[in-house]
C-alpha positions in Angstrom: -44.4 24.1 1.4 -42.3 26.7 3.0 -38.9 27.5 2.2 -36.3 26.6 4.1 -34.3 28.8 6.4 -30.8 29.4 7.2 -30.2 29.4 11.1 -26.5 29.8 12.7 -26.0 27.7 16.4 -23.3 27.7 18.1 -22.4 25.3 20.8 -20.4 25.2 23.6 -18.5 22.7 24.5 -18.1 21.6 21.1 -13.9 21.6 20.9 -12.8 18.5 19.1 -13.2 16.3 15.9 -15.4 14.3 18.1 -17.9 16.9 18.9 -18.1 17.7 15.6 -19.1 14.2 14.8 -21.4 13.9 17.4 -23.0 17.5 16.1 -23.3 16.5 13.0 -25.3 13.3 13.8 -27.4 15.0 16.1 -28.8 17.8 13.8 -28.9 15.4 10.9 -31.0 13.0 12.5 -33.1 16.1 13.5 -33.9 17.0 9.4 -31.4 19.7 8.8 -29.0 20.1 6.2 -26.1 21.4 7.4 -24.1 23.9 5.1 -21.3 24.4 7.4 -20.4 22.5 10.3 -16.7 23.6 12.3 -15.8 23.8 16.0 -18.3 25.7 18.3 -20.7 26.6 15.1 -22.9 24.9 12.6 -24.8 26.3 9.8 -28.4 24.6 8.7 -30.9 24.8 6.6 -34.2 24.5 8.5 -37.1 22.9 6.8 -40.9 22.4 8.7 -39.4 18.9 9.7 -36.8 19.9 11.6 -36.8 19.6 15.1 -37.4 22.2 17.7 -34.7 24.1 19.7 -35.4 22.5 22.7 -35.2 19.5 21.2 -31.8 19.8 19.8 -30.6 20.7 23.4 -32.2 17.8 24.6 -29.6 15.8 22.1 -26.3 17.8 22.7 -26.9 18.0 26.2 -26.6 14.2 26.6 -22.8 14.7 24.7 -22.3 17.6 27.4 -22.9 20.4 25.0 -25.5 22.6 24.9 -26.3 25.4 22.5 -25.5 29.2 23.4 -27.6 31.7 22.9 -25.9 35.1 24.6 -23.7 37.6 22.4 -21.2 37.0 25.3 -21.3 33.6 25.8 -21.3 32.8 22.1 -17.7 35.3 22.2 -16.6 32.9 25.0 -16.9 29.9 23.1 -15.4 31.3 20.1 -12.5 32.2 22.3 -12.2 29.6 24.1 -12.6 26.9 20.7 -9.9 29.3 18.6 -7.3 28.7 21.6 -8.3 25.0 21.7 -7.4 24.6 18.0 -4.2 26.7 18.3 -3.0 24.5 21.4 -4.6 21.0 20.3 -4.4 21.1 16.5 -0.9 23.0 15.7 1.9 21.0 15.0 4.3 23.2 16.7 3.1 26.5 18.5 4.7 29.7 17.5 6.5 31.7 20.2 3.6 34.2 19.1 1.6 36.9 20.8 -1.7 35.8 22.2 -3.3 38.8 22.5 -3.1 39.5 18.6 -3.1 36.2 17.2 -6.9 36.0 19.3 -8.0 39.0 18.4 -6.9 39.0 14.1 -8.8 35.2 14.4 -12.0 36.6 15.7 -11.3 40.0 14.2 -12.0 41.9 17.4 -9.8 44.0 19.9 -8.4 42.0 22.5 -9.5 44.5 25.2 -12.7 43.6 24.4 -12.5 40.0 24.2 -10.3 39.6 27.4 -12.9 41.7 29.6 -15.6 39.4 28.3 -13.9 36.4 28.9 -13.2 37.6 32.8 -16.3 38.3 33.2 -18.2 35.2 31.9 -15.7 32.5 32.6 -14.6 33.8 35.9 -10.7 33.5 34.6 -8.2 35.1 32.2 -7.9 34.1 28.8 -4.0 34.1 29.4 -4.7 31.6 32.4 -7.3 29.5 29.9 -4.2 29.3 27.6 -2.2 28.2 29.5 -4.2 25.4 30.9 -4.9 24.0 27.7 -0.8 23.9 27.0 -0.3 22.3 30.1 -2.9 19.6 28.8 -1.3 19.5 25.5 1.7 18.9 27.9 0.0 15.6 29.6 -1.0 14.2 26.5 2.6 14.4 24.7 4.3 13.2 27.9 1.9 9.9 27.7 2.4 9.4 24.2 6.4 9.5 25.3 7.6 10.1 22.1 9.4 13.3 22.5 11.4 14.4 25.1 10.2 16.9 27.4 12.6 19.3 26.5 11.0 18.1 22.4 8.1 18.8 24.3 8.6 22.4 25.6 9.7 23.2 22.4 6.9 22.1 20.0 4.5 24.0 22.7 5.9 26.9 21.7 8.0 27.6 25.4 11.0 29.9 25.4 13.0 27.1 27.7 12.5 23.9 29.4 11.9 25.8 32.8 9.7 28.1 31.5 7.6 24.8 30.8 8.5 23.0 34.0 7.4 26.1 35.8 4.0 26.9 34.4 3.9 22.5 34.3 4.1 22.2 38.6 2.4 25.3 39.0 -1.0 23.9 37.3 -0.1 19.7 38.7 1.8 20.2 41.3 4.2 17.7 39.2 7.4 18.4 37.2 6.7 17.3 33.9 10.3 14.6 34.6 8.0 13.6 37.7 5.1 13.1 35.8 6.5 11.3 33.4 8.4 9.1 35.5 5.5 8.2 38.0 3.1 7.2 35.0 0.7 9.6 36.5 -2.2 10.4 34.7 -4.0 13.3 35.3 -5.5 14.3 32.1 -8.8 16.2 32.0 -10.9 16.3 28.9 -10.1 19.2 26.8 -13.8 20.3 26.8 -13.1 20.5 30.6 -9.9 22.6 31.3 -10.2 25.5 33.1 -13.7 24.7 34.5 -13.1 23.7 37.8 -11.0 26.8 38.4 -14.1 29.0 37.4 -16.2 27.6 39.3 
């Protein structure tokens, strides 16, 4: 019987505790043990019962994610799933520098991350950022248990404007209009940014 084999995927889409639970269950189900499973990547041991590629695709795809197979596009994810956990998962965001806090996570110089990020997403990773605050934004306003100015704050914002600005400039709402018109116009995290790449 042959031995079994280490593989690396990484998947795109895969940005919250969801996905990974939905990962997990899909490469379980398809006989591999998985030695490491985090946002965007999960490590396996393959044995001859495991299932093919294709068929794993066929699985995550049904979830809406898929698995990468490009240098770039595997960069892009890891980009993309490092800001997600910054903006999503942080209890307050530093008022910290993007450009180095991205580039000490994945251990690469920004210049390079940022021009592969252009090219493959079609948008900035500044611009990505921001989106995904403005989301984190939504979500807080809903829940309505901190103040927007709380709010502004906790994202890490050097004022209330400078949240309000960036806040209309991505809704075309205030976030004191948005909160006070109930409007929901959340977009799944997995989903930010990709309508404006497209």
């Amino acid at each position: 019987m042959e031995n079994p084999i280490q593989k690396i995927y990484n998947i795109k889409h895969m940005v919250c505790t969801r996905c990974i639970m939905v990962v997990q269950n899909i490469f379980e189900d398809a006989h591999f043990q998985i030695l490491n499973l985090e946002l965007g990547e999960v490590v396996v041991l393959a044995n001859p019962y495991s299932h093919s590629d294709e068929d794993l695709n066929i699985a995550l795809r049904r979830f809406g994610l898929e698995l990468l197979e490009s240098e770039d596009d595997i960069l892009v994810e890891k980009i993309k799933t490092t800001i997600v956990s910054f903006v999503h998962q942080s209890e307050f965001l530093p008022k910290t520098n993007l450009s180095e806090y991205i580039s000490q996570s994945l251990d690469l110089p920004y210049t390079q991350l940022r021009s592969v990020f252009k090219t493959k997403s079609d948008m900035t990773v500044e611009k990505f950022y921001i989106l995904q605050k403005i989301e984190r934004a939504k979500e807080l306003i809903q829940y309505n248990d901190l103040s927007i100015k709380e709010i502004a704050y906790k994202l890490g914002y050097s004022s209330l404007q400078h949240l309000s600005n960036q806040f209309k400039g991505v809704t075309g709402f205030s976030p004191k209009a948005y909160k006070d018109q109930g409007v929901n116009l959340r977009i799944p995290i997995e989903e930010v940014g990709m309508a404006m790449a497209s």
